[in-house]
C-alpha positions as CSV (number, residue, x, y, z in Angstrom):
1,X,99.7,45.9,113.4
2,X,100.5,48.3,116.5
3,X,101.1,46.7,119.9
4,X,99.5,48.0,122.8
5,X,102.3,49.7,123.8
6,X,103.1,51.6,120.4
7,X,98.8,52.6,120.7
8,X,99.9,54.0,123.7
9,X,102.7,56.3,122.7
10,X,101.2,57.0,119.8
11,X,98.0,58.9,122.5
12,X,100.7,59.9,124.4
13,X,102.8,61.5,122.1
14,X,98.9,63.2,120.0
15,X,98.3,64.6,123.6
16,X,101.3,66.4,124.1
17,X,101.5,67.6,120.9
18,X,98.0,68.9,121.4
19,X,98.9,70.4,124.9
20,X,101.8,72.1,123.3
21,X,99.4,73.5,120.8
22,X,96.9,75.1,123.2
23,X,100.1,76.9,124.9
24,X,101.1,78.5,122.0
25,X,97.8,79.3,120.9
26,X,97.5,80.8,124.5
27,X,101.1,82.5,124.8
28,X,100.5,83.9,121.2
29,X,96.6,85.5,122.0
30,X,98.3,88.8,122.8
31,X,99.7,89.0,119.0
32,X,96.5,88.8,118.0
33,X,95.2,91.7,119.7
34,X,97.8,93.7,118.5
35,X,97.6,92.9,114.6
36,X,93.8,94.0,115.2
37,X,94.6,97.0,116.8
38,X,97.0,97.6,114.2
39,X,94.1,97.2,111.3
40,X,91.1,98.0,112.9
41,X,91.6,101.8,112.9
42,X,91.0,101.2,108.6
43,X,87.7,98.9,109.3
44,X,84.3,100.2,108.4
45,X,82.4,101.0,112.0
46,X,80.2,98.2,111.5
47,X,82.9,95.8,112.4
48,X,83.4,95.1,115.6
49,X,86.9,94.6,117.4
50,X,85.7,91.2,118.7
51,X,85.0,90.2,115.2
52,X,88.5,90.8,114.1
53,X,89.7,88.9,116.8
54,X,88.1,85.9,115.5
55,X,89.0,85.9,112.6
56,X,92.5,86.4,113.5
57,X,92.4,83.8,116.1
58,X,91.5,81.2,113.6
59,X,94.9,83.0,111.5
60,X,96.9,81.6,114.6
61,X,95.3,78.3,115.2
62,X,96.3,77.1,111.6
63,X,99.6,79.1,112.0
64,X,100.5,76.5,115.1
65,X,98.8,73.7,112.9
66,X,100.9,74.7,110.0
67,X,104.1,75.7,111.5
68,X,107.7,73.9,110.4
69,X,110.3,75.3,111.9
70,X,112.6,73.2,109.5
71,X,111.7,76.0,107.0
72,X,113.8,78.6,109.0
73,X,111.1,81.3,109.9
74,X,110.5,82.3,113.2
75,X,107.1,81.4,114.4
76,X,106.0,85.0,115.4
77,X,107.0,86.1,111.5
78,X,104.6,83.5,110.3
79,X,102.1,83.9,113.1
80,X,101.9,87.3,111.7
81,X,101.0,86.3,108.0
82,X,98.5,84.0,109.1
83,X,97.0,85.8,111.8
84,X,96.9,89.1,108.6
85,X,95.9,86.9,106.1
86,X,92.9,85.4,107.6
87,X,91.6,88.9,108.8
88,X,92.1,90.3,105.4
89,X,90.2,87.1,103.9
90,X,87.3,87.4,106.2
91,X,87.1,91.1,105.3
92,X,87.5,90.7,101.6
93,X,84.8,88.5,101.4
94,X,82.6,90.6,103.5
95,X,83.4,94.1,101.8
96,X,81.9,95.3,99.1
97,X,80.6,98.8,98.3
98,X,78.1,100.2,96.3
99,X,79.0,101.8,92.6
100,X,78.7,105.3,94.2
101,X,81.2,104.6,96.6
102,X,83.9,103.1,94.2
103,X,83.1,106.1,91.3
104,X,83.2,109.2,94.1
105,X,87.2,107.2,95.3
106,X,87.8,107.4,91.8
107,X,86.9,110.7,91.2
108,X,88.3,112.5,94.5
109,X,91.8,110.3,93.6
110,X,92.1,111.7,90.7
111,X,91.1,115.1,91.6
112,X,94.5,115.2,94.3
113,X,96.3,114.0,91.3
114,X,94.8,116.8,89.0
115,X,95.3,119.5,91.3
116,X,98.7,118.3,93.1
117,X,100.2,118.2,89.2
118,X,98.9,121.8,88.8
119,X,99.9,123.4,92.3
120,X,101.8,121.1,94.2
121,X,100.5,119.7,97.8
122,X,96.4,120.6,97.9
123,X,94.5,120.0,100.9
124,X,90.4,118.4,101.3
125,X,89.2,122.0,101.2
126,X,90.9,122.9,97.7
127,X,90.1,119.1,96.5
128,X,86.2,119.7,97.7
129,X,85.6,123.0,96.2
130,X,86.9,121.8,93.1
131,X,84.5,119.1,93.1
132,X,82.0,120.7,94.0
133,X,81.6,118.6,97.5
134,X,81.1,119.5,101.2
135,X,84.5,118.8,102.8
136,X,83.1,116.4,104.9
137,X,82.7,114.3,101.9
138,X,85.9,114.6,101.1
139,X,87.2,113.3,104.3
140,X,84.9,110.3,104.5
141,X,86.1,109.4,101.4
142,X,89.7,108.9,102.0
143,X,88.4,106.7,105.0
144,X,87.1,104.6,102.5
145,X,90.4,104.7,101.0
146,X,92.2,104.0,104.1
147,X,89.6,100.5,104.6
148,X,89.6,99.5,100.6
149,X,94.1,100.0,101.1
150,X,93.4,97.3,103.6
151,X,92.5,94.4,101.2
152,X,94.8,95.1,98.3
153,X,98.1,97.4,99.6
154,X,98.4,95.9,103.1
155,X,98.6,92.0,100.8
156,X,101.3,93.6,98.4
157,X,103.7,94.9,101.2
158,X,103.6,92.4,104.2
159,X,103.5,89.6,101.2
160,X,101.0,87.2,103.0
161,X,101.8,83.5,102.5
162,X,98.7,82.2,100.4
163,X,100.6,78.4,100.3
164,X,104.1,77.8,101.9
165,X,104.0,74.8,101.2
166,X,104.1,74.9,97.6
167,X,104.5,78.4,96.3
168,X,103.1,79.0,92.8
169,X,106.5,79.6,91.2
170,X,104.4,82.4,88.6
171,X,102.4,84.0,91.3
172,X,106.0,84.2,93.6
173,X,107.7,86.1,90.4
174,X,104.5,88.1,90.3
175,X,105.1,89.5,93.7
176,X,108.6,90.0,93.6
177,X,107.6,92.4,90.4
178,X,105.0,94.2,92.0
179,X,107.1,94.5,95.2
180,X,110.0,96.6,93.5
181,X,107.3,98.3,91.3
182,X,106.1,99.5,95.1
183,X,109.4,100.1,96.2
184,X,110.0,102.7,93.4
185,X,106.8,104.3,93.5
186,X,106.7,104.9,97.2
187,X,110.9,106.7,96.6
188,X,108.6,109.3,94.3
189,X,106.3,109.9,97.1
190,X,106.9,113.2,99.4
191,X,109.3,112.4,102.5
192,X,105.6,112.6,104.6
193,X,104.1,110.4,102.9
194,X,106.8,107.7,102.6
195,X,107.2,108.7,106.6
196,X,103.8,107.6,107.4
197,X,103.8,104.6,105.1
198,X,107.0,103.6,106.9
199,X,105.8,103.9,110.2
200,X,102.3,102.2,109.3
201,X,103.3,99.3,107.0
202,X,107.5,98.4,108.2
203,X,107.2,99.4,111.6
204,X,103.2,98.1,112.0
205,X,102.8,101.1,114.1
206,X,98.9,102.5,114.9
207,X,97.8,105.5,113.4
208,X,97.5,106.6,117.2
209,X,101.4,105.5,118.0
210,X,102.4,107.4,114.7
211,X,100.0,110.4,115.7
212,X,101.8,110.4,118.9
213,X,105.2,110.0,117.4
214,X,104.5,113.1,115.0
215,X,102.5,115.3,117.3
216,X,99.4,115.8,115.4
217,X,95.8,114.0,115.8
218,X,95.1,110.5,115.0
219,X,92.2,111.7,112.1
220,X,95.0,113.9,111.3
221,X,97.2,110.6,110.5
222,X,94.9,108.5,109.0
223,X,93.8,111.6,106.5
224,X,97.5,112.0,105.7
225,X,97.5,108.2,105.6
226,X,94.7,107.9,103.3
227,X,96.2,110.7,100.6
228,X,99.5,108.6,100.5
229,X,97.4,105.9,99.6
230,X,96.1,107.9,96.9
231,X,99.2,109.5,95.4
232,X,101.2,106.4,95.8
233,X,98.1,104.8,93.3
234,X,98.3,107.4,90.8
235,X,102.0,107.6,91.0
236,X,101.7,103.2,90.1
237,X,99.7,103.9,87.2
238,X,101.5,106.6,85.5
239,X,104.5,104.1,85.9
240,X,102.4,100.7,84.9
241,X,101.2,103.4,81.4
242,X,104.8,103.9,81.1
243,X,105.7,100.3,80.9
244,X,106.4,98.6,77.4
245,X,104.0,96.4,76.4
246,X,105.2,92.3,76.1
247,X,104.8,91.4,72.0
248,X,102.5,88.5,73.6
């Protein structure tokens, strides 16, 4: 049974870890803002900035919560995963698009494959008048490709932690795979797009910072962006096609 001294420490010692907790949470706020603008140029227009910042807030409190420095990683690397990761999950769960949506992606993806195979680099006009589509159309859809890119590609190249504290050994080995399968798809990709991919993903630039950085407009960017997206996907499945099959 505790003394009333150890009751004591015990508060003492729960309110300053607590303290220390609100600072961090406080000095690390700025972070937040950043991954948000960093994402929120792929987010559907119906999601507001202030949203995102909640959800990654709530990334950042269970970051400090969950944080062991034992481990080795720097708290602002796994601030990061968290802070991604709960944005991503929020959005995930929130996203969904109607069949049209999903077929006309389909269909314009493997239109840039079609043609690009045929004449090299095409561009929306020659990709909408071979689909019969307004250009317009064309371009809306590979902002749909930019936001869907954020719940699937954004997971497979930052590798968020889903459970550091006991890694599915499986799931682990699964990553690493599909990591170096990414790795050697994005080396087929033109010097562009592997560029802007770079700059985006690695370097966790904005598409305004890389629009900046490469002197054209930011819808400029994040159609460029979006058609990396696209060849980098068809380039994954001619190479998953390719792959022997296990006997089972």
């Amino acid at each position: 049974m505790e003394t009333g001294a150890g009751v004591k420490t015990y508060k003492e010692n729960g309110k300053q870890k607590k303290e220390m907790r609100e600072e961090m949470i406080i000095e690390y706020l700025p972070l937040v803002s950043h991954i948000v603008d960093h994402l929120r140029l792929k987010t559907p227009n119906f999601i507001e900035r202030e949203d995102l910042i909640s959800y990654g807030i709530f990334g950042l409190i269970d970051a400090v919560k969950r944080y062991d420095s034992r481990k080795g990683t720097k708290f602002e690397t796994y601030a990061r995963q968290r802070i991604k990761g709960a944005i991503i999950d929020e959005l995930r769960q929130s996203s969904w698009l109607p069949r049209t949506v999903t077929e006309r992606i389909k269909k314009v993806s493997e239109a840039y494959n079609q043609l690009e195979k045929e004449r090299g680099e095409v561009d929306d006009r020659e990709v909408a008048e071979f689909l019969g589509m307004e250009v317009a159309e064309v371009e809306k859809t590979l902002a749909q490709v930019n936001y869907l890119s954020l719940v699937s590609l954004e997971e497979i190249v930052t590798g968020t932690i889903a459970n550091e504290q006991s890694p599915d050994p499986q799931t682990v080995q699964e990553e690493k795979e599909m990591k170096k399968l990414l790795a050697e798809a994005i080396e087929r990709l033109p010097e562009r797009d592997r560029l802007i991919l770079s700059l985006y993903y690695y370097e966790e630039l904005t598409l305004k910072e890389i629009g900046k950085l490469l002197k054209i407009s930011e819808s400029r960017v994040s159609q460029l962006h979006a058609r990396a997206l696209i060849r980098l996907r068809n380039i994954l499945e001619q190479m998953e096609a390719l792959e022997p099959k296990g006997s089972g």
